[in-house]
Structures are given as structure tokens and as C-alpha cells.
C-alpha positions, 0 to 999 in steps of 0.5 A, a space after each residue: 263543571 264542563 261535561 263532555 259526551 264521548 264516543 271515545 274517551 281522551 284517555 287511551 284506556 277507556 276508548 274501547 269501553 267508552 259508548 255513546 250513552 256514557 257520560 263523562 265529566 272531566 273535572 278539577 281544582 287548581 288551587 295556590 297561594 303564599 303560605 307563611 307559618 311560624 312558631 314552629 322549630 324550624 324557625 318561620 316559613 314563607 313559601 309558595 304552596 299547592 292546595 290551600 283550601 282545597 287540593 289540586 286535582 284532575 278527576 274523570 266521573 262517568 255514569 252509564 244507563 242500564 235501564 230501570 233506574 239502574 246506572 253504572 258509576 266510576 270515578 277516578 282522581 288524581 291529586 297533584 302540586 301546582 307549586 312544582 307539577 308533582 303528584 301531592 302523594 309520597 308513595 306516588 299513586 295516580 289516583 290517590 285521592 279517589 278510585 272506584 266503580 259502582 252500580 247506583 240505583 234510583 230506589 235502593 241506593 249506591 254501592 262503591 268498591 275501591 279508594 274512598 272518602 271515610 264517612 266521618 270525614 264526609 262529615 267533618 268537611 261537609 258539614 261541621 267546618 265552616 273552613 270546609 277541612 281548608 285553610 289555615 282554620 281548617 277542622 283537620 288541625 285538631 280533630 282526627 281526620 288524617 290518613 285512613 280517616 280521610 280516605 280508605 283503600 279496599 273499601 266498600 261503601 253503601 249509601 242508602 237513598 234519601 228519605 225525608 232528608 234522611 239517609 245512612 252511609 256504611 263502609 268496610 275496608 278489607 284490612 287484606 292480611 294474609 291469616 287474619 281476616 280482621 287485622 287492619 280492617 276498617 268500618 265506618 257508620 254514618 246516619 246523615 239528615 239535611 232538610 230545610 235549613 238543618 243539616 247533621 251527621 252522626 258517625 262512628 269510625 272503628 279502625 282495628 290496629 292489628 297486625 299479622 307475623 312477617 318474617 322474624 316481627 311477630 304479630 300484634 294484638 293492640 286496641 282499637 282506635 274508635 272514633 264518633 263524630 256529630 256535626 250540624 250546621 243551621 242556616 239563619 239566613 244572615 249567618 250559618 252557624 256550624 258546630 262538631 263534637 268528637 270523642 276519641 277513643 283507642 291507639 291511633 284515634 288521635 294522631 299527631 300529624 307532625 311529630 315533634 314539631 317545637 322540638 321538645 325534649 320529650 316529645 308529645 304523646 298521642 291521646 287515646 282519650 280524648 274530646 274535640 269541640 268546634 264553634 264556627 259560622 260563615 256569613 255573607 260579606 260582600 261578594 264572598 263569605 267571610 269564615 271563623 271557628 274556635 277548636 278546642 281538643 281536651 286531652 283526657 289522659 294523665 299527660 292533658 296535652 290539650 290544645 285550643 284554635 281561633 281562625 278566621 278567614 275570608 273567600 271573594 267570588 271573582 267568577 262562578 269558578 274562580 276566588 281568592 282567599 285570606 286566612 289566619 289561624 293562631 294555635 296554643 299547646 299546653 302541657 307539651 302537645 303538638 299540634 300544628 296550623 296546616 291547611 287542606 294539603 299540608 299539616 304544617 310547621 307551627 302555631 300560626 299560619 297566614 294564607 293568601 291565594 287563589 283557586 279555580 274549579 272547572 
């Protein structure tokens, strides 16, 4: 990362507020490669794609001193397509991926208000997918962690200070309709412990379905969707093993990302009960590391629409900032289910997808 000390801030926007004690770093991901999926409806697909194992972006990080170990936090990141130079989001947002401000402090933590990452992805991509949430082996192809679940609006979020390798995450996301505080709001609690070789996050993720009357669509009372996640890797020295356990609980706990991909008659059902494993490891191998994982999701409801995953995937080190990357993932579907093989960007369009690509961080 290349950190820049400004008097006056590239962007127009911060040059007033910008002072000499601030530091700002200006950050990003420019991430692309060929895609080939099939087995999907729509018959195969090759295509050039943006974000394969981590999504293009352009960030701004700064901090401030305020003194007595207290600092002023802000970040803003904006995701974007290299394959066609347009923002990676339908509703259009500038700073989709991230948006907040903060205080942080040496003895009593960090406190964020904004757009955020939700704990329990954190946790899946940090700690218990060796694919790191990218690539076609990527966890988020059947564990839960789409949409709010990745990234939460009208958040706050407290992280505690380390101690001892031990420390907790706190988010709640105001649900913001008018007459009911609780409807659409969101919570998410996570302990996390990394010392040595041991890393591990427990989670547990409660996001309410409700919603209140607009016009003539009344309002609705419906069930939550609850989720709790536990991920661990050890590092062996020649191997690290990685594994992820999840139960899913509740409307939208377990959404499919694309809704009737094999264009069955009837199409798949979301679970609202279900169980989601994860084997992997990452090892050494030459000048990069080689990645492979075994999913499988246990669909717990009468309809038993499970579905398991093999990927495995290898990443070379060209320089410090820049690899180049090869990946294969085969799905299977079974009484009916839907998933799909994506990669960090896109939920893809079949039950098997190839990757080959390169990316730069600076």
C-alpha cells in the first residue's frame, strides 16, 4: 500500500478538512481473468470478468491523532468492472462496498458508523476459507454470506481491543422504518481468538424479516433468519488446514443466489434449516500457494435439496503486489437445489466453473 501524507486531499471534497497530522492512504485491487462456466441453463460461458479472486476497488483510509491514544478513522471504497470500467453494483452507489467514520482507541476499542463488512463474513473469508471468499472454490458458493450478510447499511460496529489474542466484534444495523423500531434491523456478535498458530471466530447473525405498511401492501411479521457460524484454521508449518461449520436457521437464512439457474420445472426452495461444513487447507508450492476445499451444505427441510463442492486452486507470486491465478470448482445438486459455482464477484451460471487471471493490489 502506498500512503501519502497531504495537506490537501486529491479529492476536492476533503481538501478543506484535510491537515498536515492526517494520514491518508489510497489503496486498490485491479483484479481480472477468463471465466468459463457450464452446466448452467443457459448452456456454457466463457467471458472475460472483473474481480475473480478479490473485487476491483478504489479505497481512501485515513486516520487522525487526537491525543491520549485516541484517533479519528474514516474509510471509503468504491468497487468497480475492469472488463467494462462500470461501478460492480446495480443501484449504482460510489461507495458500495465501504463507508464509514470512526474514533478508535488504544485502551477501549473501535467504534464505526456507516456501510460495513457483517462479522460473520469477516470470518468466513478471513478465517475459515482457504479461497479467501474468492475464485471459483470460494465458501460463499454455498454457505450464506450474500448481501446483508456480507455488507450491512446503517450499521454500527464495536470491536473491542486485543487481549491475549482474544477479542469481540458487536454490529447492529438500524432497520430504519418509520413506526417500528425493530423491522429490518440487523445484529451480529462475534468472539474471535488468533494467537500462535491458532486462529478461530464464533459468530452468530440475526437478521429480522419484517416489514411495515406502505400504501395499500400492509405490513408483515415473519421469522427471522438466524445464522452461527464457527471457523478455525491451524497453521502446520508445511500445511494450513482450514475448517467452517454453520447452522442456518429462519426466512432468508439461506438464500439461493440465482433462482432457478438449470431452469427446472419447479424451482429450488431456499432452506430455513440447514448445516453447512467446510474442509480445506492452503500449502506452499513454489512461488505461490496452492488452495483446495470440500463443501458440503445439508439441506435439513423435507424437500433435502443439499448440495456438496470440491475446488482447488493455485495463486503465483510475480511480485509482492501482483499474481496470477488458476482455479476449478465441480458442484453437485441433489433432489432439485440450485446452487451455483461463482467467484468473489459474480454467483455464477452453472455447476462448474475455470478460472485463470491476474491481479494487482497497490
Amino acid at each position: 500500500m502506498k500512503k501519502i501524507t497531504l495537506a490537501a486531499l486529491v479529492m476536492g471534497a476533503f481538501a478543506a478538512s484535510a491537515q498536515a497530522q492526517s494520514n491518508v492512504t489510497i489503496y486498490g485491487v485491479v483484479d481480472a481473468g477468463l471465466v468459463r462456466e457450464s452446466g448452467g441453463a443457459a448452456g456454457s460461458l466463457t467471458k472475460v470478468t472483473s474481480g475473480i479472486g478479490s473485487q476491483s476497488r478504489l479505497g481512501f483510509r485515513g486516520t487522525e491523532d487526537l491525543g491520549n491514544g485516541l484517533s479519528a478513522i474514516f474509510t471509503l471504497e468504491a468497487g468497480y468492472r475492469l472488463d467494462d470500467g462500470s461501478l460492480d453494483n446495480t443501484s449504482n452507489a460510489l461507495f458500495n462496498r465501504q463507508a464509514l467514520v470512526g474514533l478508535k482507541s488504544k485502551d477501549l476499542g473501535t467504534i464505526t458508523l456507516g456501510r460495513q463488512y457483517n462479522p460473520l463474513y469477516n470470518a468466513l473469508s478471513q478465517v475459515g476459507d482457504p479461497f479467501g471468499a474468492g475464485y471459483a472454490g470460494n465458501a460463499k458458493n454455498l454457505f450464506p454470506t450474500g448481501g446483508v450478510n456480507t455488507r450491512v447499511s446503517n450499521a454500527i460496529v464495536y470491536s473491542t481491543p486485543v487481549a491475549q489474542g482474544f477479542s469481540a466484534d458487536v454490529l447492529y444495523a438500524l432497520g430504519e422504518q418509520a413506526g417500528d423500531s425493530t423491522a429490518g434491523r440487523q445484529f451480529s456478535v462475534g468472539f474471535n481468538y488468533a494467537q500462535g498458530n491458532l486462529n478461530a471466530r464464533l459468530v452468530y447473525n440475526n437478521r429480522n424479516n419484517d416489514t411495515v405498511a406502505s400504501g395499500t401492501t400492509p405490513a408483515a411479521n415473519r421469522e427471522d433468519g438466524k445464522n452461527t457460524l464457527l471457523a478455525a484454521n491451524y497453521n502446520f508449518g508445511v500445511v494450513k488446514a482450514f475448517f467452517a461449520y454453520e447452522r442456518d436457521k429462519g426466512l432468508n437464512s439461506s438464500p439461493i443466489p440465482v433462482a432457478n439457474a438449470y431452469g427446472y420445472k419447479v424451482a429450488p426452495k431456499a432452506s430455513t434449516d440447514a448445516a453447512d461444513t467446510l474442509i480445506g487447507l492452503t500449502a506452499p508450492l513454489g512461488n505461490g500457494t496452492l488452495m483446495a476445499s470440500y463443501m458440503n451444505k445439508n439441506d435439513k427441510t423435507a424437500n433435502n435439496q443439499d448440495a456438496n463442492q470440491w475446488a482447488l486452486g493455485y495463486s503465483y507470486s510475480l511480485s509482492k503486489r501482483t499474481t496470477t491465478y488458476v482455479a476449478y470448482a465441480k458442484l453437485k445438486n441433489k433432489n432439485g437445489a440450485g446452487y451455483t459455482v461463482g467467484n468473489n464477484n459474480e454467483a455464477g451460471s452453472g455447476d462448474k466453473a475455470f478460472n485463470l487471471g491476474i491481479r494487482h493490489s497497490f
